[in-house]
ROGU-67949 format. One record per atom (N, C-alpha, C, O, CB): x negated, y, z; residue in one letter. Coordinates in steps of 0.05 Angstrom, whole numbers, plus 5000, padded with zeros to 4 digits. Glycine has a CB too. Layout:
N
XYZA...
This chain:
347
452645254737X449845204746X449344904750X451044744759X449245344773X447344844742X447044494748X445844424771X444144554783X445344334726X446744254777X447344064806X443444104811X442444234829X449143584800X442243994796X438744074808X437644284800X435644264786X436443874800X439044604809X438044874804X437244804826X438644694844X439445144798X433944874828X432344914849X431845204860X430445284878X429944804843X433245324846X432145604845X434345794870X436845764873X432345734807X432046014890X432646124912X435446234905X435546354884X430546314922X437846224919X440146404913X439746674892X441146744873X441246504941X437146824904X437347054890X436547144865X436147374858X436647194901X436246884849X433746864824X436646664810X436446584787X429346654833X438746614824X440446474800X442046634790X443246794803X442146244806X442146604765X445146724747X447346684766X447746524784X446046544714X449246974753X450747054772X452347214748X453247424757X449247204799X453247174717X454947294705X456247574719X455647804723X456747094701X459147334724X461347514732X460447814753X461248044750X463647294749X458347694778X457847884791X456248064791X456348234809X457647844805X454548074772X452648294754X454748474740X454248714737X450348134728X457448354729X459248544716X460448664741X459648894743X461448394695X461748614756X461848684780X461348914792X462749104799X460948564789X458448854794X456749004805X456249334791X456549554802X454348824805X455449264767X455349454746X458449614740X458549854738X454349274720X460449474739X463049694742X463049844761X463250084755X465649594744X463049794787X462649954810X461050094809X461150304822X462349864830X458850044795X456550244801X457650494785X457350714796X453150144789X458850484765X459550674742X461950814764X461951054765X460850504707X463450684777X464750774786X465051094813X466251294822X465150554788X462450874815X461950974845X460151254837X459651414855X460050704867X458851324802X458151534795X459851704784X459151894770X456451514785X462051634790X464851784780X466151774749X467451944737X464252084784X465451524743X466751424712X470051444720X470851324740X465651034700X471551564706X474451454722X475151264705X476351094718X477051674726X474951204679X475350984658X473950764670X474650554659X474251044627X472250714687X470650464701X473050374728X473750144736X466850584715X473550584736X475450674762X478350534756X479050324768X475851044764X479650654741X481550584724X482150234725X483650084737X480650704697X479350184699X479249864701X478849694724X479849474725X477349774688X477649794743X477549644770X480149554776X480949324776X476549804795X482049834782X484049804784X486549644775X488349534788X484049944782X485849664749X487849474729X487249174742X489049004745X486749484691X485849164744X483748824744X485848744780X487048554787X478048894749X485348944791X487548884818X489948854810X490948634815X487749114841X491849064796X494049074794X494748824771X496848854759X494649374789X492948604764X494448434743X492948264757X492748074741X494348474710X491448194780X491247924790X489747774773X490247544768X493547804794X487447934762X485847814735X483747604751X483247604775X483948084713X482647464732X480747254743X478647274750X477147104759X480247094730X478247574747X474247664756X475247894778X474348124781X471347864719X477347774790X477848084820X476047874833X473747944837X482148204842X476547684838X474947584862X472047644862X471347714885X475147294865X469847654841X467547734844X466548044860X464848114876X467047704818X469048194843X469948544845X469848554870X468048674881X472848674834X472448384889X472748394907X469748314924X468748514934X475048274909X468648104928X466248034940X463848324939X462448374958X465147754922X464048464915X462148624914X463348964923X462149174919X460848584884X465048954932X467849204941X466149204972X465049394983X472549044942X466548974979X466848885007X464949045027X466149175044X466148575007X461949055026X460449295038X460249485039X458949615056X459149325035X462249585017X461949855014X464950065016X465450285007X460449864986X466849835037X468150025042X468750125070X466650115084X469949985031X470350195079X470650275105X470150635118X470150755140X468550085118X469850685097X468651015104X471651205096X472651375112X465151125076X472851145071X475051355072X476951345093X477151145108X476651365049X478651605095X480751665112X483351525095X482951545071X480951995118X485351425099X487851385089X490551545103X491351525126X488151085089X491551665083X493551795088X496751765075X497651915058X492451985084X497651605083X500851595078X502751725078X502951815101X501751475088X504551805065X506251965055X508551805048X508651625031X505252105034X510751895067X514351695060X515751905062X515252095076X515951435085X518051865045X521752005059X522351875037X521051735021X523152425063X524551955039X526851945022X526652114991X525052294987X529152065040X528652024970X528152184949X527652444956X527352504980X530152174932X527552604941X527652934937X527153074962X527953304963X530453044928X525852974984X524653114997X522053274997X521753445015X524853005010X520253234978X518053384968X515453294971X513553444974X517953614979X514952874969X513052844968X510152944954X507953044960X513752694966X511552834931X509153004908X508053264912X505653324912X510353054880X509853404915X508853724921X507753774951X506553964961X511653944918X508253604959X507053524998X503253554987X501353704989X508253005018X504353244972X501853114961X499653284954X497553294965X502352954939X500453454928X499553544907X497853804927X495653884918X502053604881X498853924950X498654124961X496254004984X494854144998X501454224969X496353734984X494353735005X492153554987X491153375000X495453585038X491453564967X489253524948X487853734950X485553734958X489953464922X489253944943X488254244934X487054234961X484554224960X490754524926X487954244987X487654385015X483854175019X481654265024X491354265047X484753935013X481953795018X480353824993X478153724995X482153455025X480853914974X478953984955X477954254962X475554264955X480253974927X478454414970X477454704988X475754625005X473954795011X479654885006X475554345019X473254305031X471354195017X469154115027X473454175052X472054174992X469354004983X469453684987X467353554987X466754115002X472053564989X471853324999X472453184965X473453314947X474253265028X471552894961X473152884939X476152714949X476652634971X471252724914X478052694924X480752544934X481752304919X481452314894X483052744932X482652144926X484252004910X487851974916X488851944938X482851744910X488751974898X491851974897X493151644894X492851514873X492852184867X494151564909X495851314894X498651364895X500151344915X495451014908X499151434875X503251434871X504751234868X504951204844X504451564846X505851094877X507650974872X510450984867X511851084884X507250884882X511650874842X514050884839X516150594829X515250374823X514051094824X517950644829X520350364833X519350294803X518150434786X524850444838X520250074804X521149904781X523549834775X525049724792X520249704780X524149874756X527149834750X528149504752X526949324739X527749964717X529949444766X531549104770X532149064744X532148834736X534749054789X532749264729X533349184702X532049144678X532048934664X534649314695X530749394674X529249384655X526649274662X525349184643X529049604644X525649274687X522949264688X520449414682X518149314684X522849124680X520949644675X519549864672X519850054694X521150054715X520249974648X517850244682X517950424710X516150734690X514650784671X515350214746X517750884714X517351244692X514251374697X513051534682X520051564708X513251234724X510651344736X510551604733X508451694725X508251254724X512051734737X511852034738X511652184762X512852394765X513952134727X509552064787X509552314806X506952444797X506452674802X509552234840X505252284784X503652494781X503652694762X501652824756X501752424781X505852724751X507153084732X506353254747X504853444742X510953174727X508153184781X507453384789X504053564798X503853794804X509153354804X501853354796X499053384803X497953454781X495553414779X497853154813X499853634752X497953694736X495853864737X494353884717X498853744722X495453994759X493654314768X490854144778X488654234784X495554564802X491953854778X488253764789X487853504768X486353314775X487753624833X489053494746X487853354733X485353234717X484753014708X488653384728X484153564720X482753604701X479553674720X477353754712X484253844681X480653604744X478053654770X477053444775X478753274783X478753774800X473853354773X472553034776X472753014806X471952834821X468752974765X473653184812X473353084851X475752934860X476052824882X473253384877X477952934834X480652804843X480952574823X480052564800X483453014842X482252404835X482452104820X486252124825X487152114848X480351764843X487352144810X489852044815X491951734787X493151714766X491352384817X491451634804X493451444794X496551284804X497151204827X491851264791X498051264782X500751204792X501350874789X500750774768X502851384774X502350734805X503050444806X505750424804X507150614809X502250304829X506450254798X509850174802X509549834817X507749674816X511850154762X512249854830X511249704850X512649404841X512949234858X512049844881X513549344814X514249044809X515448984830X513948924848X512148854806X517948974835X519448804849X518048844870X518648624879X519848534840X515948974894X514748944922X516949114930X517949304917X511549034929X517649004957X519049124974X517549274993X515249194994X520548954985X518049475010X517849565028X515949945026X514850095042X516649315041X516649944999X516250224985X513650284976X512950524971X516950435004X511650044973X508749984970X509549894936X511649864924X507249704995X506549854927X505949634910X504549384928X503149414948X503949734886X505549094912X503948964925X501148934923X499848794937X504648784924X499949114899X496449074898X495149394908X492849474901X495148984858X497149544926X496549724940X493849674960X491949824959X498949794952X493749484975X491749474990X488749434974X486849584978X492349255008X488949254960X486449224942X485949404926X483749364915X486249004928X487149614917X487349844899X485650104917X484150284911X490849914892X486650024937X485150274963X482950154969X481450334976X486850344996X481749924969X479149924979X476949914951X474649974956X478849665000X477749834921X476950024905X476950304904X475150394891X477849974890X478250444913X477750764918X475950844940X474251024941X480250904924X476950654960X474150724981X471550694972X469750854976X473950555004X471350434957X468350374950X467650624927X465350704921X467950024936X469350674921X468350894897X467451154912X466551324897X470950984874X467551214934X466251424943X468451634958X467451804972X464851534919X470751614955X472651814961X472751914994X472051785013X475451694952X473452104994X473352085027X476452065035X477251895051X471652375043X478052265023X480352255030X481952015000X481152004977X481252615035X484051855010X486651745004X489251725011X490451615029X486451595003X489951864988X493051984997X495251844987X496351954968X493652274988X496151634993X498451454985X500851554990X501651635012X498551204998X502651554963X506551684967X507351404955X506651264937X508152044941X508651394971X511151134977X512951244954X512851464944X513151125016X514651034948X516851074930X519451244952X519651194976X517850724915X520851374942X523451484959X525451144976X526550924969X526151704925X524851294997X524950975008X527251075037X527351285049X520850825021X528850875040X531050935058X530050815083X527650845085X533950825049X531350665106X531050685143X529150435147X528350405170X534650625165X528350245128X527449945132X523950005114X521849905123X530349645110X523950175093X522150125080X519150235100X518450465100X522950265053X517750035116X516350195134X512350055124X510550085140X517950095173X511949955101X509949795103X507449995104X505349925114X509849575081X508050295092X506450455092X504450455126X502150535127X508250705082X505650395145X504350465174X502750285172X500650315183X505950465203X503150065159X500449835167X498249875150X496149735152X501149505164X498950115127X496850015105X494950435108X492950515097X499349885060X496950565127X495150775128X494550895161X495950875181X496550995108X491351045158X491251145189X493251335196X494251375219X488551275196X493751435179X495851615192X498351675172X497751755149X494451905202X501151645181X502251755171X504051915170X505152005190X502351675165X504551985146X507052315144X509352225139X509552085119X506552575115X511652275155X514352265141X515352545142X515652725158X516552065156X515752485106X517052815110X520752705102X521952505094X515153115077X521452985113X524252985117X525753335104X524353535106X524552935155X527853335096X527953545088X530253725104X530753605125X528053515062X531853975101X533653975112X536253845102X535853755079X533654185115X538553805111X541553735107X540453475098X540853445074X543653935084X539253295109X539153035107X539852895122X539652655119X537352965103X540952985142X542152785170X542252965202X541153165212X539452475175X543852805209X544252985241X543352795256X542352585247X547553095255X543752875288X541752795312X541952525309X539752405314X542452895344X544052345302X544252045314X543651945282X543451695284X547851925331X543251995260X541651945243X538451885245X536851705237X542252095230X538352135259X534252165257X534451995288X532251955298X532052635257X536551925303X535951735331X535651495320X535451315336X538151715355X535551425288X536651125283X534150915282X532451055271X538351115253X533450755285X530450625284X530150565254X532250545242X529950335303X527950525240X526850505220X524850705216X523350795233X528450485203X524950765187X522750965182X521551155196X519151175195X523151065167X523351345212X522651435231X520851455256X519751635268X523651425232X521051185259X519151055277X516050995277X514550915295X519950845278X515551055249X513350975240X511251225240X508851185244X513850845214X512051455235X510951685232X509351785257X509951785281X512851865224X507051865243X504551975268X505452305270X505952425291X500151935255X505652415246X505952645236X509552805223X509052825198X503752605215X511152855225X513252965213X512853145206X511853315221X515152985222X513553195177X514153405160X516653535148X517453485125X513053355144X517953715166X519953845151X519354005124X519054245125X521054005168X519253855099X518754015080X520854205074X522854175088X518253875060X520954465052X523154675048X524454735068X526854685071X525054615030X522654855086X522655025117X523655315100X522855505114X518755045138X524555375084X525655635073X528855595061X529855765047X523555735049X529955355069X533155225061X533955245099X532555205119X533154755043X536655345095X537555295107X538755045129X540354905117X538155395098X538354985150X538754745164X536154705174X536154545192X539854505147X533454825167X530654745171X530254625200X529654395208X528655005168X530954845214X530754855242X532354675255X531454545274X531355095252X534254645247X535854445261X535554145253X536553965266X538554515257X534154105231X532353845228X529653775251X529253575265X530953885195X528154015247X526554055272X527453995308X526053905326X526054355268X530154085309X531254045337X532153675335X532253555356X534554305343X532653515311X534153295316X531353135313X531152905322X536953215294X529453255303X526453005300X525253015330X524052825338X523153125272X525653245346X525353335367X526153105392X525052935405X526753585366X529053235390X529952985405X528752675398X527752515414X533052965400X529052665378X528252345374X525552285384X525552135403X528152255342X523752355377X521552435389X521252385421X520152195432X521252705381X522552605435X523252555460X524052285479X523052175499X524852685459X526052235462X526751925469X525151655470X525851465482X528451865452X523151675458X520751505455X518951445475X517451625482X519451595438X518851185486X516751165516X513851195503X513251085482X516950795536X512551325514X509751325512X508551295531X510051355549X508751505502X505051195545X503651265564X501851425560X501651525537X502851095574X500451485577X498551725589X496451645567X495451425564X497351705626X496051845554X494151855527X494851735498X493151675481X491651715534X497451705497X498651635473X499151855446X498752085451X501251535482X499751815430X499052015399X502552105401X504351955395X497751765358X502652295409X505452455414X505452635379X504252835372X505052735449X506952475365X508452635339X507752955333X508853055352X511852635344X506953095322X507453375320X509053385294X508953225276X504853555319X510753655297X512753675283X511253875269X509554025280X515353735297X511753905234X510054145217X512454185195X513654015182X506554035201X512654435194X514954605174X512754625151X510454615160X516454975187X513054645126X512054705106X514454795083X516954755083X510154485100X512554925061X514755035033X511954955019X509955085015X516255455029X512654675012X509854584998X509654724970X507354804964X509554244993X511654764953X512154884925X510455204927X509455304907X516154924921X510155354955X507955464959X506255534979X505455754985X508155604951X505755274988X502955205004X502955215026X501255115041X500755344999X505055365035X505955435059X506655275084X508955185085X507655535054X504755225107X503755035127X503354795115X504454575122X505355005149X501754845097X499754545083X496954545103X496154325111X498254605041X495254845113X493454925125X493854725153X492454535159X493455245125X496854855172X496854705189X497754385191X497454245211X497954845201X498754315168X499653995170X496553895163X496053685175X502653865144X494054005142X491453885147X490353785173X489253575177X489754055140X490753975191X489854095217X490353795233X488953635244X491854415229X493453835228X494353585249X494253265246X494753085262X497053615253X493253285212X491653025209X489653015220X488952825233X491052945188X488053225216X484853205227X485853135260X484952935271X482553575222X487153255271X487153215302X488252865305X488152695323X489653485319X489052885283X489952465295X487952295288X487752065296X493052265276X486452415272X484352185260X482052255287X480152095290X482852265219X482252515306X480452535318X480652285340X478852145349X480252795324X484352295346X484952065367X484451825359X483951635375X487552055377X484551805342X484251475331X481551425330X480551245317X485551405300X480051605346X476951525338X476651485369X475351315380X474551795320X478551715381X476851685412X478751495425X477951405446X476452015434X480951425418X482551285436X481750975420X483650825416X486151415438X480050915414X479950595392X481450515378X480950295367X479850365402X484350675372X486450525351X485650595329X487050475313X489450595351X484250715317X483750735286X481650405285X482050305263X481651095276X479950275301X478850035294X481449795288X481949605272X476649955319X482949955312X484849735310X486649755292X487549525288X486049685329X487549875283X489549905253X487849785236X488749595223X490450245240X485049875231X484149745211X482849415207X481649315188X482649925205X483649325234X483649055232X486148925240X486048695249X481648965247X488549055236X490848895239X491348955201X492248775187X493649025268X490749195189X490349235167X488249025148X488649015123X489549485170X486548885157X485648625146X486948365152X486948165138X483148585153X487948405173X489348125177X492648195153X493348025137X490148055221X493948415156X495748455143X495448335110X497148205099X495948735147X492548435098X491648415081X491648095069X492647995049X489648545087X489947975090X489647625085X492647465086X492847245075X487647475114X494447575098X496447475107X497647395078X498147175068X497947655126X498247755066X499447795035X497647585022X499047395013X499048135019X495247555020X494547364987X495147104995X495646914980X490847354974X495147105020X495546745021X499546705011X500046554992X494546585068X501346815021X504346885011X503046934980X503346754964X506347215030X501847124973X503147124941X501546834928X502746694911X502047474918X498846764939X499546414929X499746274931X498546104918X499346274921X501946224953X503546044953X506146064932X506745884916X504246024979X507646344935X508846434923X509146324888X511046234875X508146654931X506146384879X504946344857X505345964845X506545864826X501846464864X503645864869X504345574857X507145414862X507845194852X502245394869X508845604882X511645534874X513645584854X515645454849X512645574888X512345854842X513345924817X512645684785X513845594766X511946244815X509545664798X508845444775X510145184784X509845004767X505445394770X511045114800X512344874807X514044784792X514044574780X513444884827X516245054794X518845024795X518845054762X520844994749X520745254817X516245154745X516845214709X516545004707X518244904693X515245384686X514344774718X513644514711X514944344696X517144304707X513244394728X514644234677X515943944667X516843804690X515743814713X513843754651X519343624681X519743464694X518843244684X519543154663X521843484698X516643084703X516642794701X516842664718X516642724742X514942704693X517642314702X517942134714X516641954716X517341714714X519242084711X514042044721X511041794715X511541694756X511041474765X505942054704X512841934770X511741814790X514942044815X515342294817X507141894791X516341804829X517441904855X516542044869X518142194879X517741774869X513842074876X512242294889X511642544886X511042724902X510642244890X511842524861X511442904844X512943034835X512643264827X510042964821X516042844835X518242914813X519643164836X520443084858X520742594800X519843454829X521043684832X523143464849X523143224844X521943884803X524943574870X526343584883X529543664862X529543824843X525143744905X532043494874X534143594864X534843854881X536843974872X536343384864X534143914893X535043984927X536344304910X537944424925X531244034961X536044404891X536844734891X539944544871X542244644874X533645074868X539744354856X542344304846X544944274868X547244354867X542044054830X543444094893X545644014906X546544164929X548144084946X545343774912X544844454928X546044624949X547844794930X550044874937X543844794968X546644854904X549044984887X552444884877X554345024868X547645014863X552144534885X554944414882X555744384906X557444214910X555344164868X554744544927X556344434958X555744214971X556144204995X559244384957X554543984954X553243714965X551643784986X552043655007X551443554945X549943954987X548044025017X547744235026X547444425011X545443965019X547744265055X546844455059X544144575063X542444435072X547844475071X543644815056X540644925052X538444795071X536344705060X540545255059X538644775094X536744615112X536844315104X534544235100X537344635143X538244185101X538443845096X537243895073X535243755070X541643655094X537644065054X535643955027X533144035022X531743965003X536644025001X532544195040X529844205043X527943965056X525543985056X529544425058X529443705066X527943515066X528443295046X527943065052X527943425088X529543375018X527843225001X526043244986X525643114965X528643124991X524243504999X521443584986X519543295002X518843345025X520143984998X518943124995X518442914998X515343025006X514743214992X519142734974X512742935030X511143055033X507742955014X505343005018X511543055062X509142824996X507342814973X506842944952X504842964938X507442654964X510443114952X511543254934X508943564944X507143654931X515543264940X509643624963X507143904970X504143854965X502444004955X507143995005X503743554977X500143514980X500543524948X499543744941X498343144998X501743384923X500943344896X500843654890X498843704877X503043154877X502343884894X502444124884X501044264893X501344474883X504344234885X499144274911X496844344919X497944504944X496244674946X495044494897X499644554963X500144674987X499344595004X499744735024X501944704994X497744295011X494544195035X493544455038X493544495063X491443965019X492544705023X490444775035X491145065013X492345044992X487244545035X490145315024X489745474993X487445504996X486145614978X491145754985X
């Protein structure tokens, strides 16, 4: 735009955000190929999310989020797949985000939880898509958050996020959903296992899935105890424990139930505002880390030159690799011209 546009904000060209605008709209009338691309455009950090994002921004806040963790082969998907169906009986529409690992090696990834969601593929009230999570730790993708508030804005009411099979540390799912499910299966561990802190800790809801295997109950008695052990005060969200045989449907009815009853607390007790604004700060926190992240990666590909002492890359990773320094001492010969020239003043 040139420096003497006289013209009122709302009468200037605006490209990118008319495209913007117009994808969402397609979206938000249930294009899933518009849906889809939104998506992509998050998950590759493309150059027109930021408009997307600006025009996302009003229009979300209305869906429910629902998280879903354990461990391998405990029965996410079929958890999952079973409580699509259960909120599609109400008439609600859904969206699915699956996530799965990426391989350290290859770098690929199989995306196969949603095989198991083939019975609602073919229903416009369900959106399901699978992510792989590139190297993100903590059993997420890292463009999980911005991926969910494209689904919100698209209209969904319910979002049902499955974590990758994730062991005692992987906990990021609690910050990024109102409520969540850890399911657990039987012969997965005894009392001072499920006493152990991590994942465990995080769960609003437990799910003993394959409540028809032997050990069921006695998974039930060790989540119990654990449970128990936990200080709470007077009006705090006390865990309910739910058996299911999700493979056939079996207490999917009552594990609905006991979401609905947490989302009821999170309305009357004020923690659902508050999740979802430690959930924006969570949010701002991540983009500013990935760019920084980002222009240290471009740092470090940079040419080396020698036009100038001030800009020239640091020896500092050679001479902690020959024993010459140790890791803290060589971090001060990032010289502090060396950051202002690479742009870390300000993001």
């Amino acid at each position: 735009m040139a420096l003497d546009d006289k013209r009122p904000p709302a009468t200037r060209s605006d490209p990118a955000g008319d495209r913007a605008r117009e994808a969402i709209g397609k979206a938000r009338a249930g294009d899933a190929r518009a849906l889809a691309r939104l998506i992509s455009l998050v998950e590759n950090a493309a150059p027109e999310l930021r408009p997307v994002a600006q025009a996302l921004a009003p229009l979300t806040g209305q869906a429910r989020v629902v998280g879903l963790t354990g461990a391998p082969g405990v029965g996410k998907s079929t958890i999952t797949a079973a409580l699509v169906a259960a909120y599609r009986d109400r008439g609600q529409r859904v969206a699915v985000l699956a996530v799965d690992p990426t391989s350290p090696f290859s770098g690929g990834a199989l995306l196969g939880d949603r095989v198991r969601m083939q019975e609602h593929a073919t229903d416009p009230g369900v959106f399901i898509r699978s992510m792989a999570t590139r190297g993100h730790l903590g059993g997420l993708s890292e463009a999980a958050p911005q991926a969910l508030r494209v689904l919100d804005a698209a209209g969904f009411a319910v979002l049902l996020v499955e974590t990758v099979g994730v062991g005692q540390a992987e906990v990021e799912i609690a910050s990024l959903a109102d409520t969540t499910l850890v399911a657990v299966a039987p012969g997965m561990g005894d009392a001072v296992q499920a006493a152990k802190a991590g994942i465990l800790e995080v769960g609003d809801i437990f799910v003993v899935n394959k409540a028809d295997k032997p050990g069921a109950q006695e998974a039930v008695r060790d989540l119990r105890g654990m449970i128990a052990m936990a200080r709470r005060d007077a009006g705090d969200w006390k865990p309910p424990i739910v058996t299911t045989v999700a493979v056939k449907a079996e207490g999917i009815g009552d594990l609905a139930a006991k979401v609905d009853a947490h989302w009821s607390w999170l309305d009357s007790s004020g923690q659902g505002e508050a999740r979802r604004l430690a959930r924006a700060r969570e949010e701002i926190t991540a983009i500013a880390l990935a760019e920084l992240r980002r222009r240290a990666s471009s740092t470090r590909s940079a040419p080396r030159t020698t036009s100038s002492p001030r800009t020239r890359p640091p020896r500092a990773p050679s001479l902690v690799k020959t024993g010459q320094s140790a890791r803290y001492r060589a971090r001060q010969s990032f010289r502090p011209g060396f950051y202002h020239d690479h742009g870390f003043r300000r993001l």
